[in-house]
C-alpha positions, 0 to 999 in steps of 0.5 A: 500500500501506497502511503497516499492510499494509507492516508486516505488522500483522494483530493488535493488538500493542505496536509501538516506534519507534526511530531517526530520520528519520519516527519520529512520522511512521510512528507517527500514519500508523500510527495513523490508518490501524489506527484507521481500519480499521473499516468502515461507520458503525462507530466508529474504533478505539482506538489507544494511543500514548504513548512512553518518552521523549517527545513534543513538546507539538504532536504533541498535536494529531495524537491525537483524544484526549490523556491525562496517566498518572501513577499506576496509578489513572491508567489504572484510571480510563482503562479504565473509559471507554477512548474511540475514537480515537487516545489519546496517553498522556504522563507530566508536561508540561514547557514544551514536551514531553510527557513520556514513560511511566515502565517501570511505567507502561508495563507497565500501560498493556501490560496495558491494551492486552493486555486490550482487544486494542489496538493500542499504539504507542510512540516509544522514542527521540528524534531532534531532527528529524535524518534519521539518529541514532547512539543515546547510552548510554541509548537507546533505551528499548524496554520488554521486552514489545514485540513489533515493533521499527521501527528507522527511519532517512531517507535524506535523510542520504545523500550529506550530510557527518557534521555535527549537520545531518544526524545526531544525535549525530554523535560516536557516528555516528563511533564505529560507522562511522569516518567522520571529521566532515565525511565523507560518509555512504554507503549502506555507513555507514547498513549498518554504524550499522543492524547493529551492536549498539551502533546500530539493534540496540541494546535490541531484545528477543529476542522481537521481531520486527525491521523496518527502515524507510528512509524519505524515499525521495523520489527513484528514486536514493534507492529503488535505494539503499535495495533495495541497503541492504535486501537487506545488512539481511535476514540480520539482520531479518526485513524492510525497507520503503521509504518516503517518508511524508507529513509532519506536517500533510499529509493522512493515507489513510483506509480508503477512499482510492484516490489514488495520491498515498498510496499510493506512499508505500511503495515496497517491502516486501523481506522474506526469502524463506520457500520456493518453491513451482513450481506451473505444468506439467503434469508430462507426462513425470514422469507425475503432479503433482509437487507432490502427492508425499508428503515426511516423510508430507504432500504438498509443497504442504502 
């Protein structure tokens, strides 16, 4: 399964990233893979990414195209010639990192994207490479109009002790869990950072749509842990996939890739059940298909 598939991505929406541990992963794998989504000889799609805070100066080189935005007449002038691709949009450039969108910015280039039904994908926090993260008071930056919100967090930190090795912003980590320095982060933990509003539902948007991704799912343990964790998610979002994504570097699927190797990487999609529909039987002894019934005046298959 295709990570799009995974997140149930159909139409071109405004799509953020937060968390940890395969944030930039999941949103060039993503990238690449709706980009990719034209058939035939067709040229790729356009994909915007950009971020809120920023990006690191060599994860330019993942994007086909890379822009610098810093006035409005920036993206007038993007708009009059938006190139196919993946276009990574950044603010000012500071040794090495790309500086993120500011707010207006980031409504503009909405609009931008809005207009031309473009996907746009946004990375609204920062991690330092660590697997799992607690957020400071002011993150995440998720803007008000997004749409999809992809709170991430890697498995590996599980079963490893509450340090700055393995969890960013340790000290917050602490505040959420009661977990002591040292002690060792359980599923139960990662359950309470992911459902509190101080943690993984911090800044999401009412409107959006809440997903969680439990990457770095590289082991059977770690899978069977991570259902167990998704099923505790559910109530609060609406679903939980897990996955174990390729690295920066490593060879993205394209559209018409069969290899298993890519497409194990999403393990599963657990997701609320919406209804049940019974449609095996003949209803012999009833006398007449049930499912055809009529309920509040249409049938219950309807």
């Amino acid at each position: 399964m295709r990570l799009i598939k995974a997140l149930r991505y159909s139409k071109p929406e405004s799509v953020a990233f937060v968390g940890a541990g395969g944030k930039t992963t999941a949103i060039f794998q993503a990238a690449k893979e709706l980009s990719s989504a034209s058939t035939g000889n067709a040229p790729a799609q356009t994909v915007l990414v950009t971020s809120s805070t920023h990006f690191g100066i060599w994860q330019a080189k993942l994007a086909d195209q890379v822009y610098s935005i810093r006035t409005p007449q920036d993206i007038q002038k993007l708009e009059k010639q938006i190139p196919n691709g993946i276009l990574l949009l950044y603010g000012e450039e500071k040794k090495d990192r790309l500086g993120g969108l500011q707010p207006k910015l980031l409504d503009g280039v909405d609009r931008l994207a809005k207009d031309h039904s473009l996907p746009l994908l946004i990375e609204a926090d920062g991690a330092h490479n660590r697997p799992l993260k607690a957020p400071a008071e002011h993150e995440p930056a998720i803007p008000d109009f997004i749409q999809v919100v992809v709170v991430v967090a890697g498995l590996a930190g599980l079963g490893k002790p509450l340090q700055n090795k393995w969890v960013h912003r340790p000290e917050k980590y602490t505040e959420l869990t009661g977990l002591h320095p040292g002690e060792i982060i359980t599923g139960e933990a990662l359950e309470e950072v992911l459902l509190n509003k101080a943690g993984g539902l911090k800044n999401i948007p009412l409107q959006a749509r809440k997903m969680v991704l439990l990457n770095q799912a590289d082991t059977t343990e770690l899978q069977s842990q991570a259902k167990i964790i998704s099923e505790k998610l559910l109530p609060v979002y609406q679903s939980s996939i897990i996955s174990s994504l390729m690295r920066h570097g490593a060879r993205y699927p394209t559209k018409d890739d069969q290899t298993t190797d890519s497409e194990n990487r999403i393990h599963a999609v657990i997701e609320r059940t919406g209804g049940i529909i019974l449609a095996a039987g003949s209803s012999s002894r009833f006398g007449e298909p049930k499912q055809l019934l009529l309920w509040k005046g249409e049938p219950l298959i309807r």
